[in-house]
C-alpha positions in Angstrom: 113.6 20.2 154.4 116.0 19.4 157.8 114.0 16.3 158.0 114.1 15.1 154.1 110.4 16.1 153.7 109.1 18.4 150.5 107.1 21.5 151.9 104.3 22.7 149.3 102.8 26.1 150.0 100.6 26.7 147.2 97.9 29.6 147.3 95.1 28.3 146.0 94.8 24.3 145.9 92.1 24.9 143.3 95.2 26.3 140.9 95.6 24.3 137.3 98.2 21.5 137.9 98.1 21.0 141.9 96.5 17.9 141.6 99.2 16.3 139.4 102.2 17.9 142.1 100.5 16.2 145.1 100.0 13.0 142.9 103.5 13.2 142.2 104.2 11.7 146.0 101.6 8.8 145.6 100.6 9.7 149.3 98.3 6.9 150.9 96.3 9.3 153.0 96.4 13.3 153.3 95.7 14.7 157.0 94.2 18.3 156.5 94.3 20.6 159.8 93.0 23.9 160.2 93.6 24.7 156.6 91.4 27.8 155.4 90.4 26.6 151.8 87.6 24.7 150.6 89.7 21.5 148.7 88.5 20.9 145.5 87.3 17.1 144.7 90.3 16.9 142.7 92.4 17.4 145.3 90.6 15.8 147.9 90.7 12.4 145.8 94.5 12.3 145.1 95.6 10.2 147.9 94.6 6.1 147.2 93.0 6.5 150.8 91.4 9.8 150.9 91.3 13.0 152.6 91.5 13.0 156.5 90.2 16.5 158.6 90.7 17.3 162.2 88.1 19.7 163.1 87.8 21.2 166.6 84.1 20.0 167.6 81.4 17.2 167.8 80.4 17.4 164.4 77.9 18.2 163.1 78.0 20.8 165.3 79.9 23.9 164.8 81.0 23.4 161.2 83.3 26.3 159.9 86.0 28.2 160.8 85.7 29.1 164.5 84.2 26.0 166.4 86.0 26.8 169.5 84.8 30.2 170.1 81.5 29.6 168.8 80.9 26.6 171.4 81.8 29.3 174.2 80.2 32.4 173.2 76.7 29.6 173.1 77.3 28.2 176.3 78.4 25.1 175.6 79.9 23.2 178.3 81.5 20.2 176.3 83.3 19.9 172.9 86.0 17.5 171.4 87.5 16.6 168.0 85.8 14.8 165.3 88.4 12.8 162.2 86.4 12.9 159.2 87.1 11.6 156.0 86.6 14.8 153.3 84.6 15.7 150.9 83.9 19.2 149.0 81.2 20.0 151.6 82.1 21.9 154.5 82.9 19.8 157.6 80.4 17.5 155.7 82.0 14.3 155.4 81.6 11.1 156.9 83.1 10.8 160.8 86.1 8.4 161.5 86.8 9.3 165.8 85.3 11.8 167.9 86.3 12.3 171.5 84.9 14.8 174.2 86.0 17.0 176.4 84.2 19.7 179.1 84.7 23.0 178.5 85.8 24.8 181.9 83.5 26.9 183.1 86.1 30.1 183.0 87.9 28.6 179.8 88.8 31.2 177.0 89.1 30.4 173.5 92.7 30.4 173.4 93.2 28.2 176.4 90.7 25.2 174.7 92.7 25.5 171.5 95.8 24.7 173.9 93.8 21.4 174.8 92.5 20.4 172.1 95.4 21.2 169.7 96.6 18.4 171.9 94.0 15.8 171.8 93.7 16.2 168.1 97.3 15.3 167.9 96.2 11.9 169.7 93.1 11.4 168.0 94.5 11.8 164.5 97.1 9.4 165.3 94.8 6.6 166.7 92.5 7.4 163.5 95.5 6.0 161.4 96.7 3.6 163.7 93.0 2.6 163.2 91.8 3.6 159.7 91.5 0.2 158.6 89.3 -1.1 160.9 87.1 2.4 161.6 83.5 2.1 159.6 82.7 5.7 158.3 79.7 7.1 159.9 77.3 9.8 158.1 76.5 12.6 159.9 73.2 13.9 160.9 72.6 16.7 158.2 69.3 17.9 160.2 71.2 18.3 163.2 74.1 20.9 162.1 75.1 23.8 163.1 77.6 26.4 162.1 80.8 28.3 163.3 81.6 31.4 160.7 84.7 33.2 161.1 84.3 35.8 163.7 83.8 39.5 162.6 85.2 42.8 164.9 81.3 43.0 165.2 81.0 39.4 167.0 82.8 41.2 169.9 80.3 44.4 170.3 78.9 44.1 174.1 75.4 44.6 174.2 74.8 44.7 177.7 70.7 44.1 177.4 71.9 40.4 177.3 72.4 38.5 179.9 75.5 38.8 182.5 76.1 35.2 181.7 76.2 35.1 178.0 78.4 38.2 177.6 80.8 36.3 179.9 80.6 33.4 177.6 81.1 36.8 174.7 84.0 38.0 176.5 85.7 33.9 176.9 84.8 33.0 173.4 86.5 36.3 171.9 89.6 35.8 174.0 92.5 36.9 172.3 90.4 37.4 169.4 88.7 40.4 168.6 88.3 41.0 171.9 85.2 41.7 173.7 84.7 45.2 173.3 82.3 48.6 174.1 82.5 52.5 174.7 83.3 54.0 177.8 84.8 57.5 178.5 88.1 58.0 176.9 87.0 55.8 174.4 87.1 52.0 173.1 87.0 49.3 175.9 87.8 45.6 175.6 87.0 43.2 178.7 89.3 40.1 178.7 88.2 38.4 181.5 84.6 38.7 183.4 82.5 36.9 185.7 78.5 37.4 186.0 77.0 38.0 189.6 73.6 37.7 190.6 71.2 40.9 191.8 68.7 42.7 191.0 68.4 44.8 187.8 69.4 48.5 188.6 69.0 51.3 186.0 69.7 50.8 182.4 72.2 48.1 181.0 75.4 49.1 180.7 75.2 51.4 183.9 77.8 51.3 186.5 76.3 50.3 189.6 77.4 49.5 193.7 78.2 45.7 194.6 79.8 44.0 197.4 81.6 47.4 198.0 82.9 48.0 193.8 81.2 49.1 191.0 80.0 46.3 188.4 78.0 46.7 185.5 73.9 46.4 185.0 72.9 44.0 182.7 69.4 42.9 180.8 69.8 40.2 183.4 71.8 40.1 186.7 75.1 42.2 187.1 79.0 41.7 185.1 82.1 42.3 187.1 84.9 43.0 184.7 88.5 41.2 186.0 90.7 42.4 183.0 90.1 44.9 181.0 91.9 47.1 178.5 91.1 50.6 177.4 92.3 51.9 174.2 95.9 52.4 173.2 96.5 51.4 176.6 97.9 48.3 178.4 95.9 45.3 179.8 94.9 46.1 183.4 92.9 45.2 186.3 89.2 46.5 186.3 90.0 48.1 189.9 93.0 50.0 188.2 91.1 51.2 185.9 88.1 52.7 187.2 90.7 54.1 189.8 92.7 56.0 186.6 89.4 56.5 184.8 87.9 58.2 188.3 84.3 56.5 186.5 81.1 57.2 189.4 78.0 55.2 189.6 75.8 55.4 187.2 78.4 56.0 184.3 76.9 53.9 181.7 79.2 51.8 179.2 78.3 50.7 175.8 76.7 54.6 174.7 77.7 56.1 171.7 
């Protein structure tokens, strides 16, 4: 209310009588960002110009609730934000803008929401600086994929994967839930990692020699932990932690 504007925090959009309150302002346009409902028709239809989304990808891929660390934990190497105009679908509707961006190769989840918070702020803006001139344009249906919210159980390592998609686990989880498996002592979640070729050495999960530290064996090449963080304990180097944890080759993580 410090800048004259009415704030509306209803629970459930799909409540009796929301659709007459928002009508109430006789908005031209509603702008709908990161907002963890599925409008209603109703709702969507109150403004004389629509429903306008921001969603964190190049729709149609990674519709849903977690495009950003969906497009990591698969590898992707480029994303973006897609304006679309709403309908009761999810992320179905029909696209305004999209703009890309590269993913950086070490890039967590957290740090591409930074950026593209950002450029969805100046894509949004050029979308209305623009909606009367944009042409709508249906997505491909066929060529969809989704983004469901992320689970605890997203973040389980299994370390028969390959080194460089459980360092695409460990970015796309990053701050949340956290990359995570058992070691000695307990819980274990890895924050930051980087995969290393070699050789496959004893089972995955198994501590093993490289370039003078130990790394972990993989179901394809080797995973040197940077950050890591055991349970009920702080965030820490991986070299202060196998120092304090006193772990020998041949320890093997991610064993019940």
């Amino acid at each position: 209310m410090a800048a004259g504007l009415a704030v509306l925090q209803p629970p459930r959009l799909r409540d009796p009588g929301w659709p007459e309150r928002l009508a109430a302002h006789a908005a031209d346009v509603a702008v709908v960002v990161a907002f963890g409902q599925i409008l209603p028709k109703a709702v969507l239809d109150v403004p004389a110009r629509g429903s306008i989304n921001i969603h964190a990808s190049l729709l149609p891929k990674y519709r849903g609730a977690a495009p950003i660390q969906w497009a990591i934990i698969r590898g992707e190497t480029e994303t973006g934000i897609t304006t679309f105009k709403m309908d009761p679908g999810m992320d179905m509707g029909d696209v305004l803008l999209s703009h890309t961006i590269a993913i950086e190769p070490e890039e967590t989840a957290a740090e591409l929401a930074a950026r593209l918070a950002a450029l969805g702020a100046e894509v949004i803006v050029e979308t209305l600086d623009r909606l009367d001139v944009l042409v709508p344009r249906p997505q491909d249906h066929g060529a969809a994929t989704m983004a469901p919210r992320l689970t605890k159980a997203d973040g389980v390592i299994d370390w028969s994967r390959p080194a460089g998609a459980l360092v695409n686990l460990v970015r796309g989880c990053n701050p949340w839930p956290g990359a995570t498996t058992t070691a000695p002592g307990g819980s274990m979640t890895l924050w930051r990692a980087r995969a290393v070729g070699g050789a496959p050495r004893g089972m995955p999960g198994t501590l093993v020699p490289h370039d003078g530290a130990l790394v972990v064996a993989t179901g394809g090449g080797l995973l040197v932990p940077i950050t890591v963080q055991p349970e009920n304990r702080r965030a820490m180097s991986w070299a202060d932690y196998l120092r304090g944890a006193r772990l020998a080759e041949g320890v093997r993580l991610g064993v019940a």
